[in-house]
VMD Tcl script that builds the backbone (N, CA, C; Angstrom):
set m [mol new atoms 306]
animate dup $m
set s [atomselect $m all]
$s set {name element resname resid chain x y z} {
  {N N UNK 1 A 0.844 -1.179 0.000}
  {CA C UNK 1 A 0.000 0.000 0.000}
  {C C UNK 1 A 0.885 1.237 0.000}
  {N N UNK 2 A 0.412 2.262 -0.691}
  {CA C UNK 2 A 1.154 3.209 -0.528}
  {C C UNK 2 A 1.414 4.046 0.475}
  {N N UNK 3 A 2.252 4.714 0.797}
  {CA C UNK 3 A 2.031 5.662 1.850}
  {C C UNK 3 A 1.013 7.078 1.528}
  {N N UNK 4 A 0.149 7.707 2.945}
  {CA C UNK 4 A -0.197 8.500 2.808}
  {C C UNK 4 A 0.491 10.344 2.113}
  {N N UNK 5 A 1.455 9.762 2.238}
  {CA C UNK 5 A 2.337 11.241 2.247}
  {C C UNK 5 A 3.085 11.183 0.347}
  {N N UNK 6 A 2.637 9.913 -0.684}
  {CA C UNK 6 A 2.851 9.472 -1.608}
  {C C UNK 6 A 2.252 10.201 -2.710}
  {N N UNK 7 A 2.289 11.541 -3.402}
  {CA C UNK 7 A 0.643 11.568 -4.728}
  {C C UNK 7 A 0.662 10.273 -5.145}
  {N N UNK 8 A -0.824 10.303 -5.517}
  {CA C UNK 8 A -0.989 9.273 -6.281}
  {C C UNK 8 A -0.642 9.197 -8.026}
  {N N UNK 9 A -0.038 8.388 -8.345}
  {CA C UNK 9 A 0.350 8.219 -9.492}
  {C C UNK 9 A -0.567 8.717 -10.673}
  {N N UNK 10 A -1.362 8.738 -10.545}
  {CA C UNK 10 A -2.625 8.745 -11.699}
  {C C UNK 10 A -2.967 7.587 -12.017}
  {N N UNK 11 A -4.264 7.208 -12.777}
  {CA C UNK 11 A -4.860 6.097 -12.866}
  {C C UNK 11 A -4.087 5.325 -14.364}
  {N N UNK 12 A -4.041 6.060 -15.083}
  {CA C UNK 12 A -2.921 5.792 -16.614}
  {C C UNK 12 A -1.646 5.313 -15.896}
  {N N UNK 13 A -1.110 5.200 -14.831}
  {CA C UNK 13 A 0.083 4.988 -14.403}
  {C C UNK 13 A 0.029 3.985 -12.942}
  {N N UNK 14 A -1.344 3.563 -12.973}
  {CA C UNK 14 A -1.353 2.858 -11.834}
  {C C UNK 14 A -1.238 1.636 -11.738}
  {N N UNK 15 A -0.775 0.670 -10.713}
  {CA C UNK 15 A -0.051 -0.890 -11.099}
  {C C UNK 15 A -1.796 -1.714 -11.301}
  {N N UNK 16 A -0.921 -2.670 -12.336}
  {CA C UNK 16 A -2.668 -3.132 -12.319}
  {C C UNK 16 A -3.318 -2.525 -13.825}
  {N N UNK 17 A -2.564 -1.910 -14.315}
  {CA C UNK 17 A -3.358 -1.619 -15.155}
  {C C UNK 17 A -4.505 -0.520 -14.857}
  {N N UNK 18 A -3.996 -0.282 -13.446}
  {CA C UNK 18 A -5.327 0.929 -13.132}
  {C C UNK 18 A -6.417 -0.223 -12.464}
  {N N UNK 19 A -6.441 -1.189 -12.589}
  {CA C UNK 19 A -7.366 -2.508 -11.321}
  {C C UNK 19 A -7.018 -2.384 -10.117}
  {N N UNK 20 A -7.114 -1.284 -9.199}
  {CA C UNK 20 A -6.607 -0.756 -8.085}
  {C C UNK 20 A -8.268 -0.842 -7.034}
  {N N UNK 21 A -8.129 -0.240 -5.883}
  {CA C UNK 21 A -8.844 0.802 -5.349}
  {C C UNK 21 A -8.935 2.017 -6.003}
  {N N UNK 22 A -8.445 2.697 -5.805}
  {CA C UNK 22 A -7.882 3.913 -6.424}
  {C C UNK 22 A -8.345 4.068 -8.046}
  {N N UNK 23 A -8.323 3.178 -9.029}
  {CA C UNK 23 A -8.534 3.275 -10.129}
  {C C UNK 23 A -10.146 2.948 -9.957}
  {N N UNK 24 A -10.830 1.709 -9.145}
  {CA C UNK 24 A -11.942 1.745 -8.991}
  {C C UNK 24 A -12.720 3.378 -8.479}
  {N N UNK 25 A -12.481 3.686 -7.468}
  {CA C UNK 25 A -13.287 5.031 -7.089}
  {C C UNK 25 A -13.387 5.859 -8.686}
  {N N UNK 26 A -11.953 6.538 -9.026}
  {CA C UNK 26 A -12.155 6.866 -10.074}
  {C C UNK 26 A -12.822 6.608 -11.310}
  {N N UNK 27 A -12.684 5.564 -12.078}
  {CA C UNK 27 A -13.607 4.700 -13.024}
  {C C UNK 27 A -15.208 5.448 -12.553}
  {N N UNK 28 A -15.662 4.566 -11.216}
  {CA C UNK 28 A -16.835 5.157 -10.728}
  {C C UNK 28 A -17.201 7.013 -10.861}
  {N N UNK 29 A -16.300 7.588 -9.974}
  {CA C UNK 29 A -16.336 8.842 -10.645}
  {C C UNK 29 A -16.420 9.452 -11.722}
  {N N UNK 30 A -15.852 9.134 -12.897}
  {CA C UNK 30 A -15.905 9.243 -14.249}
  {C C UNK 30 A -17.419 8.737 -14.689}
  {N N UNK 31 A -17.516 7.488 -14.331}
  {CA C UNK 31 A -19.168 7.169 -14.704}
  {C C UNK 31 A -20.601 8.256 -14.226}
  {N N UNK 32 A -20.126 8.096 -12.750}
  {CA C UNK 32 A -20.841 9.234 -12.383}
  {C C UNK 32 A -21.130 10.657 -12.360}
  {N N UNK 33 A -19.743 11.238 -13.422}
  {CA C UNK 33 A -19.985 12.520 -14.044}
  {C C UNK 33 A -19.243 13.633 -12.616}
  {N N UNK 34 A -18.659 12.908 -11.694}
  {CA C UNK 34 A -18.204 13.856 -10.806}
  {C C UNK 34 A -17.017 14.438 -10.941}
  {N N UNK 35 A -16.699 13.701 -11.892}
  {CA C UNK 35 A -14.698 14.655 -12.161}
  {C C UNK 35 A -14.609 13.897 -13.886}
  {N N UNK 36 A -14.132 15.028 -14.484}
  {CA C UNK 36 A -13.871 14.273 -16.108}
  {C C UNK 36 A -13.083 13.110 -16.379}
  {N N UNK 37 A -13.989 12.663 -17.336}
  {CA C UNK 37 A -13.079 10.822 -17.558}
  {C C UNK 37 A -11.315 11.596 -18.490}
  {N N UNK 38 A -11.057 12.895 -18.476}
  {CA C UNK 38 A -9.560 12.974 -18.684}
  {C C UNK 38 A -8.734 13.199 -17.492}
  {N N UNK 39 A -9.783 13.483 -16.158}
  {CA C UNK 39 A -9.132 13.677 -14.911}
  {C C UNK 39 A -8.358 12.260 -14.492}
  {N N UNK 40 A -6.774 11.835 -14.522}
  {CA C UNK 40 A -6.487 10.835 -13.999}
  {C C UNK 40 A -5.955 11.003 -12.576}
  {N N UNK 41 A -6.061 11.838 -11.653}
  {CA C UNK 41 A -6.024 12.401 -10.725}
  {C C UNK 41 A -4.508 11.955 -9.949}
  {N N UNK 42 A -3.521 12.336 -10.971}
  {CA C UNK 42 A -1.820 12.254 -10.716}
  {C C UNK 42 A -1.691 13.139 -9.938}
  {N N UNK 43 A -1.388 12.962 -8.655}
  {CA C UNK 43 A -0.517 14.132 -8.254}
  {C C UNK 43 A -1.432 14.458 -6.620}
  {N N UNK 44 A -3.121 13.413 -6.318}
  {CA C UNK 44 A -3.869 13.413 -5.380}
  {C C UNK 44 A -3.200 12.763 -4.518}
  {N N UNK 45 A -3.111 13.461 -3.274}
  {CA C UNK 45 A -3.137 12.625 -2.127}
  {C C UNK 45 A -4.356 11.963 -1.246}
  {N N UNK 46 A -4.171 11.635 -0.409}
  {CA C UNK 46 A -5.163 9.799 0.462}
  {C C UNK 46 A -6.441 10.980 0.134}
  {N N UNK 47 A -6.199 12.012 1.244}
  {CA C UNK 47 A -7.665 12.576 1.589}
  {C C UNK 47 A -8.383 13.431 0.213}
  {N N UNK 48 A -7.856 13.543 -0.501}
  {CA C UNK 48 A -8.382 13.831 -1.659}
  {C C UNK 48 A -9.321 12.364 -2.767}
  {N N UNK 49 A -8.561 11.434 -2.343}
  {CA C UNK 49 A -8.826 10.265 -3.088}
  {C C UNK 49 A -10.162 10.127 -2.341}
  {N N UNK 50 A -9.915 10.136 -1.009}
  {CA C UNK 50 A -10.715 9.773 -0.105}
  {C C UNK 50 A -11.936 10.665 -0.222}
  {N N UNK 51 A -12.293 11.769 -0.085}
  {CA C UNK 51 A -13.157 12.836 -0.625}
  {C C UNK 51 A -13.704 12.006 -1.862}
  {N N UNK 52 A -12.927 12.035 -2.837}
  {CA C UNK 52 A -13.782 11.639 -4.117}
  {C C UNK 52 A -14.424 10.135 -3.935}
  {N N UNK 53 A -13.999 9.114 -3.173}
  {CA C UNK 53 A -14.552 7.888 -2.423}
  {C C UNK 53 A -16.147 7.987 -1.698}
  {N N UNK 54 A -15.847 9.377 -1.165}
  {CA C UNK 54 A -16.740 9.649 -0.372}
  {C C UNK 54 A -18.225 10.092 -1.065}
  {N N UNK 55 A -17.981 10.773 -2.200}
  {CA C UNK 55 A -18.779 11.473 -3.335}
  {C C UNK 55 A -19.606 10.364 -4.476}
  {N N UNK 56 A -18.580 9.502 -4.353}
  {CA C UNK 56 A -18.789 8.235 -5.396}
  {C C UNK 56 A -19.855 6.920 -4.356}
  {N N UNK 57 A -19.418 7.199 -3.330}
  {CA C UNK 57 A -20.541 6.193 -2.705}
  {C C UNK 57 A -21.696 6.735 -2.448}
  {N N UNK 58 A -21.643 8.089 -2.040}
  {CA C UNK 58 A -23.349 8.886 -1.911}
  {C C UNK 58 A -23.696 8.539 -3.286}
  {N N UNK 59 A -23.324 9.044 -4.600}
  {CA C UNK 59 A -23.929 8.452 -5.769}
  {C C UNK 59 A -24.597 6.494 -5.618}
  {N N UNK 60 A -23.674 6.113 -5.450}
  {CA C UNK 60 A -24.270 4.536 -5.538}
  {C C UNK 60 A -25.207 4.475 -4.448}
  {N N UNK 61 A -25.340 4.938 -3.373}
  {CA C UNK 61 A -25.990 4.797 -2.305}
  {C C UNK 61 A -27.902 5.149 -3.141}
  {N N UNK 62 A -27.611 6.563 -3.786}
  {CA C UNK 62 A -28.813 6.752 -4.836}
  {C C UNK 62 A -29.732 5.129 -5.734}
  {N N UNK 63 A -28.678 4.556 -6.080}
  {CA C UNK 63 A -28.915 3.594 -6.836}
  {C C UNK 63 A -28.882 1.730 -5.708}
  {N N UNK 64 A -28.703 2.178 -4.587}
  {CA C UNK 64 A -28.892 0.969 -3.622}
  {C C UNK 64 A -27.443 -0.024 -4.238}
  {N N UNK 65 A -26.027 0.468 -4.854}
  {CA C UNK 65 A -25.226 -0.078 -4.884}
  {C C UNK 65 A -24.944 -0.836 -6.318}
  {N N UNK 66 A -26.190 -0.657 -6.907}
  {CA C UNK 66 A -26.416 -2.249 -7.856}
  {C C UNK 66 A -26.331 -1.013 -9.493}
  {N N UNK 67 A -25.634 -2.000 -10.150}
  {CA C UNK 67 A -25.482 -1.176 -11.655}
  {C C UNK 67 A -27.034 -0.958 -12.718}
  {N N UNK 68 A -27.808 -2.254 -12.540}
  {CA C UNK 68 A -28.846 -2.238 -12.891}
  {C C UNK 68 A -30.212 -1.717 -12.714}
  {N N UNK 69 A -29.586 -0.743 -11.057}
  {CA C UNK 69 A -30.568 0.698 -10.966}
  {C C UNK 69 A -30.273 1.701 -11.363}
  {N N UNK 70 A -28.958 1.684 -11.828}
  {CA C UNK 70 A -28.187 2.926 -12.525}
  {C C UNK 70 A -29.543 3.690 -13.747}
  {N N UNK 71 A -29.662 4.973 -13.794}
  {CA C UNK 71 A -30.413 5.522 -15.466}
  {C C UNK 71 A -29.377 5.159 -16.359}
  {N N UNK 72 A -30.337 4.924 -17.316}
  {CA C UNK 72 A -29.710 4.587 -18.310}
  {C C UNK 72 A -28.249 4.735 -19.196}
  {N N UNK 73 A -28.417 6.305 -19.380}
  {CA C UNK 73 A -26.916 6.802 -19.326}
  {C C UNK 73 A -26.230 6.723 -18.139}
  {N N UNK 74 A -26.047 6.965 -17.082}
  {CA C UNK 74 A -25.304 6.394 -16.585}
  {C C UNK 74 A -24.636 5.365 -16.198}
  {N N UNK 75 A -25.302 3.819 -16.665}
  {CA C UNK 75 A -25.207 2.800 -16.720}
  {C C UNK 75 A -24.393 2.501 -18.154}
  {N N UNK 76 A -24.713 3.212 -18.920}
  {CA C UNK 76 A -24.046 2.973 -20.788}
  {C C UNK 76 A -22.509 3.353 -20.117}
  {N N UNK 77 A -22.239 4.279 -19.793}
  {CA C UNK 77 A -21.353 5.215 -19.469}
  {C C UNK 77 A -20.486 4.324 -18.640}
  {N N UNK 78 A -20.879 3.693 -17.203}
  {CA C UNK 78 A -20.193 2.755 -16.691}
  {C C UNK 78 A -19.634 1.759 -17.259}
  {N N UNK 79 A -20.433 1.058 -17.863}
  {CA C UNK 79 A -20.225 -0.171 -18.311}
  {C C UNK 79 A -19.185 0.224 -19.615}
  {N N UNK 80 A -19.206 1.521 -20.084}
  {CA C UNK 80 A -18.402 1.464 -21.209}
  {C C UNK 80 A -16.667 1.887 -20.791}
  {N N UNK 81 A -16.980 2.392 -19.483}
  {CA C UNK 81 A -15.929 2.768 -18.848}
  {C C UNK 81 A -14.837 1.252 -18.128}
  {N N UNK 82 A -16.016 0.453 -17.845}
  {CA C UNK 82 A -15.333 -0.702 -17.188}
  {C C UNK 82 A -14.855 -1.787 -18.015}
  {N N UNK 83 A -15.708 -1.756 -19.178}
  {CA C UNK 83 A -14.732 -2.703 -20.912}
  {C C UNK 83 A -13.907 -2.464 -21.000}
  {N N UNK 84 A -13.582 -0.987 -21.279}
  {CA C UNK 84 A -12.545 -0.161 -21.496}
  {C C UNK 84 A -11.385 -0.189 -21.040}
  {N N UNK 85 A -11.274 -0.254 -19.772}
  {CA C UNK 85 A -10.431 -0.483 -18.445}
  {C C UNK 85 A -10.188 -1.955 -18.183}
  {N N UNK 86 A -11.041 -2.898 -18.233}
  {CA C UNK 86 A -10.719 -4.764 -18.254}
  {C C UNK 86 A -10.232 -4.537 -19.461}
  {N N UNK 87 A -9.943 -4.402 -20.872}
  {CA C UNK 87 A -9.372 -4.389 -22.207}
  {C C UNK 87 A -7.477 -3.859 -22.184}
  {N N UNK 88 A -8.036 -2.413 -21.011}
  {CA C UNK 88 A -6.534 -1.702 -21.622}
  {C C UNK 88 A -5.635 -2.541 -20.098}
  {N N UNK 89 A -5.628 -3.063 -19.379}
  {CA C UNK 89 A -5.078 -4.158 -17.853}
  {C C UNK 89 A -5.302 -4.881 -18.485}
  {N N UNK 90 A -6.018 -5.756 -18.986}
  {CA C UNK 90 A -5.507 -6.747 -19.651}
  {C C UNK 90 A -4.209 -7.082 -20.827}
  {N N UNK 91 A -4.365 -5.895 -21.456}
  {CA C UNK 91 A -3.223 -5.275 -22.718}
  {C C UNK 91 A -1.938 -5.217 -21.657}
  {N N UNK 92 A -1.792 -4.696 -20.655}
  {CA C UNK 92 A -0.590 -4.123 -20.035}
  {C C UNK 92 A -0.196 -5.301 -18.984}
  {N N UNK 93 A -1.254 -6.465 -19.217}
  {CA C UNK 93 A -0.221 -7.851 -18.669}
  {C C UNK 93 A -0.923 -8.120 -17.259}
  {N N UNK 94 A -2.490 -7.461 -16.859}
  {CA C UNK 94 A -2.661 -7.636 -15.538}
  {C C UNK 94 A -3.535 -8.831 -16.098}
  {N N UNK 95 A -3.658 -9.904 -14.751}
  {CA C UNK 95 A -4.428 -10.937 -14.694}
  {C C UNK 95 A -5.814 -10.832 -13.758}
  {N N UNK 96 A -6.798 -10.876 -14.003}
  {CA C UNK 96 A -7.944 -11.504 -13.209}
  {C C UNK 96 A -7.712 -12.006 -12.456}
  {N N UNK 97 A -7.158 -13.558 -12.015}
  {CA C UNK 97 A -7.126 -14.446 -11.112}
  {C C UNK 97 A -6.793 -13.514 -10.037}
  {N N UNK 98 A -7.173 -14.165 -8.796}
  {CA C UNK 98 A -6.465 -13.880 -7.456}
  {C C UNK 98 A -5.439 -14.256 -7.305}
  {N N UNK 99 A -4.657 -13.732 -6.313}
  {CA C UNK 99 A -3.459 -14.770 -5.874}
  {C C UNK 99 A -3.573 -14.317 -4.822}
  {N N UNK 100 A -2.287 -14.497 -3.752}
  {CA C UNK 100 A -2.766 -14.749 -2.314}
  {C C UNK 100 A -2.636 -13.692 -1.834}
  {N N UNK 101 A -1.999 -12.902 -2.124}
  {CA C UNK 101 A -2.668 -11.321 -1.578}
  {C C UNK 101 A -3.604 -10.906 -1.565}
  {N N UNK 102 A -4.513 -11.163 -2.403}
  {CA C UNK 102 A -5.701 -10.641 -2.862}
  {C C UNK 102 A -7.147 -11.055 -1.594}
}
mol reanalyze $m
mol bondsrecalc $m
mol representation Tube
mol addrep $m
């Protein structure tokens, strides 16, 4: 884990292919229209990440958590965001499986 006192790398630069925490909140954010899908938020520290964590779950909280209460566009938007993101981690060598960290 990183340290608090670390920016965060940005999501284009994050291990994983961006399959993080960190790349999750964001992704979500981007879906949810709260910060632009060009915002890769290089250079945020914890409580900033954390803020936007915080913003991104009141949104899902709207929708009871589940993608399939999402409106419509916002659901196109997710889902096109999360292909997108399983396609380009997959390209850059990340795996699905668990392993024992996980």
């Amino acid at each position: 884990m990183r340290s608090s006192k670390t920016p965060y790398v940005g999501i284009d630069k994050d291990t994983d292919g961006g399959m993080t925490v960190a790349g999750r909140i964001i992704r979500d954010a981007w879906a949810f229209g709260i910060i632009p899908e060009t915002e890769t938020c290089a250079g945020w520290n914890t409580q900033a990440l954390e803020a936007l964590w915080t913003k991104t779950h009141e949104e899902w909280e709207k929708y009871g958590h589940l993608v399939n209460k999402l409106p419509d566009d916002i659901r196109d938007r997710y889902m096109r965001i999360q292909k997108d993101a399983f396609q380009q981690a997959r390209a850059a060598g990340w795996d699905a499986s668990l392993d024992d960290s996980d």
